[in-house]
KEROPA-930643 format. One record per residue (C-alpha): x, y, z. Coordinates in steps of 0.5 Angstrom, whole numbers, padded with zeros to 4 digits, always signed. Example, Ala and Ser with C-alpha at 12.3 -4.5 7.8 and 13.67 -1.06 7.14 Angstrom:
BEGIN
+0025-0009+0016
+0027-0002+0014
// end
This chain:
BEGIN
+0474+0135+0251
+0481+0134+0254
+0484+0126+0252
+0483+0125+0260
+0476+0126+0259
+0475+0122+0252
+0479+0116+0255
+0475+0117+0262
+0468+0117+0258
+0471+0110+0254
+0472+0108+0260
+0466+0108+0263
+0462+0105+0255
+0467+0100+0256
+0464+0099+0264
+0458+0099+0261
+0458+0094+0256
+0462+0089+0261
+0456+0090+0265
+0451+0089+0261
+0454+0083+0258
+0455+0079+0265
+0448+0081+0266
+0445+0077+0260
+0451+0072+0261
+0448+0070+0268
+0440+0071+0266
+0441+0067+0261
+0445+0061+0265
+0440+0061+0271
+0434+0061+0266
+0432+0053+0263
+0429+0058+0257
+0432+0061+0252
+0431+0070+0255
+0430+0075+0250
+0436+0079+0249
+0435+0086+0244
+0436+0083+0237
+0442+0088+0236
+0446+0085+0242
+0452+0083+0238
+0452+0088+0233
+0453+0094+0240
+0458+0089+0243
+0462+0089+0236
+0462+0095+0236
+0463+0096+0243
+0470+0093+0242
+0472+0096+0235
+0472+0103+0239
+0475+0100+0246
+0481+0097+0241
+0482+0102+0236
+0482+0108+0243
+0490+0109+0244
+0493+0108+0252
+0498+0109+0255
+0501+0104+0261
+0496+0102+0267
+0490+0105+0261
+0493+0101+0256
+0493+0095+0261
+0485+0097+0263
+0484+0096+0256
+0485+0091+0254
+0482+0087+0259
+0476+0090+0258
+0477+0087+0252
+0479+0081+0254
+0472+0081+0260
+0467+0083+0254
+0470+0078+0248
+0469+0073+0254
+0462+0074+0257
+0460+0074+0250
+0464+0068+0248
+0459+0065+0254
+0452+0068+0251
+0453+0066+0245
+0455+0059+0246
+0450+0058+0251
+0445+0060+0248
+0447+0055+0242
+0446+0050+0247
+0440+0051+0249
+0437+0051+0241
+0441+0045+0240
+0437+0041+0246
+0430+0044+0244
+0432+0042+0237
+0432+0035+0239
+0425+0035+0243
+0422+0038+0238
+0422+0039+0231
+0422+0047+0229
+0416+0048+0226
+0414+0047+0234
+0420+0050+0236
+0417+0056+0232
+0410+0055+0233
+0408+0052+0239
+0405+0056+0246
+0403+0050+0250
+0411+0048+0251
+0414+0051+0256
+0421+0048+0255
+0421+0051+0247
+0424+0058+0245
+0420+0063+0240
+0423+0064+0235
+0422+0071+0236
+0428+0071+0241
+0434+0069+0236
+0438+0075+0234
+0438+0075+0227
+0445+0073+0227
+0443+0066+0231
+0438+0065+0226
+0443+0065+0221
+0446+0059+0225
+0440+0055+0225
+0438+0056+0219
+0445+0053+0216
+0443+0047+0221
+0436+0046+0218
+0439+0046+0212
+0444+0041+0214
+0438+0036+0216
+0434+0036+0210
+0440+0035+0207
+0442+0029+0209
+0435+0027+0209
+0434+0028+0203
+0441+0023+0201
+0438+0018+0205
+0431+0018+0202
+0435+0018+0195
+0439+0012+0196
+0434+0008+0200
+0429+0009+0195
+0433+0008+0189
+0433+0015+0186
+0440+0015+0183
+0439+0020+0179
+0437+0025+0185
+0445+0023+0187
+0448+0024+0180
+0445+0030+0180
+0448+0032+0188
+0455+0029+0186
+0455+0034+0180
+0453+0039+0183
+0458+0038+0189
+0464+0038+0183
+0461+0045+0180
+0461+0049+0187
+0465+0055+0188
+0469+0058+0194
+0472+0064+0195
+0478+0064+0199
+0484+0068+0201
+0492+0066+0200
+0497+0065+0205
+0503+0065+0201
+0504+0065+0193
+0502+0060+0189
+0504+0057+0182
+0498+0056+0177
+0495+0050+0178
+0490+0046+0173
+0482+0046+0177
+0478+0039+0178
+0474+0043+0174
+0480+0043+0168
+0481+0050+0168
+0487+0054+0169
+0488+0057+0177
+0493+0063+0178
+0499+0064+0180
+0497+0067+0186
+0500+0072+0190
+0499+0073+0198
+0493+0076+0200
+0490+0075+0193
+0483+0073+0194
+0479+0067+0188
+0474+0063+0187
+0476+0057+0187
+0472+0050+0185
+0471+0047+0192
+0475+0041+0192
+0481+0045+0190
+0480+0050+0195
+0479+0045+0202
+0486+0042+0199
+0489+0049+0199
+0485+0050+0206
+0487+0044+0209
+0495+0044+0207
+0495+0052+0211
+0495+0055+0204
+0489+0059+0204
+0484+0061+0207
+0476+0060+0206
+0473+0068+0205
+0465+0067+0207
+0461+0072+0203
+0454+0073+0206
// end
């Protein structure tokens, strides 16, 4: 296969996914629903691009390239956040086991339809609502105990971050020695140490899944 073939072939795949993704883009936009969408959609978009932006082009291809990038990562920026709307405002009408089980709403999604990774999302969502609950309830009720228990272990939680520029050994909240760090070096951190380095552009948090 010659180099004109192969970049008229990743062209064409380019095309393709631009394609489809406009595609659902615009279903979803005209639906008041959640669609279904193949539950691998941005695992194929991720790859999609990581083959688009490692191919090497030269002048009005490169140029072609790169805005087939720009158009996917685009359309996709779109889908996703719309779709994460839609969630929210089904949320708000209803609780989620109702969101998951009910059939007679139509204004309701299935639970089915959610990719894994905007189950991913969701489920961090409900965890922060149960959460703040669960701090209320504890603090109306008396239970003091329960926020202790919170609050310690708030102070015990761990991050992992990624440095952005040396840093000299400092003494954790947690009175332990920390350091020194070069750039790029990756640690765990107590996480009140880590947002203070985060929020001073020192570092950045590391999402282990």
């Amino acid at each position: 296969m010659t180099a004109a073939t192969t970049s008229s072939s990743n062209n064409q795949e380019g095309l393709k996914t631009i394609r489809d993704v406009y595609d659902l883009l615009i279903k979803e936009i005209q639906l008041p629903t959640l669609q279904s969408i193949p539950l691998d959609t941005y695992q194929e978009i991720a790859t999609a691009l990581s083959r688009l932006k490692g191919q090497v082009y030269e002048g009005l291809e490169d140029v072609i390239r790169d805005r087939m990038v720009e158009l996917i990562s685009q359309s996709t920026t779109l889908l996703f956040e719309r779709r994460l709307q839609k969630i929210a405002e089904q949320q708000k009408l209803t609780p989620f086991q109702q969101l998951v089980s009910s059939s007679n709403n139509s204004q309701i999604s299935d639970h089915s339809r959610l990719t894994d990774e905007e189950k991913y999302i969701l489920d961090a969502e409900q965890d922060y609502t149960k959460r703040k609950d669960y701090v209320l309830m504890a603090a109306l009720s008396g239970r003091a105990k329960v926020l202790e228990s919170i609050s310690s272990k708030v102070r015990s939680k761990q991050v992992f971050v990624r440095f952005l520029k040396p840093i000299e050994q400092f003494i954790g909240i947690d009175m332990n020695k920390y350091g020194p760090f070069h750039k790029e070096d990756v640690a765990r951190l107590p996480l009140e140490n880590a947002r203070s380095l985060i929020d001073n552009g020192e570092a950045i948090e590391v999402n282990i899944i």
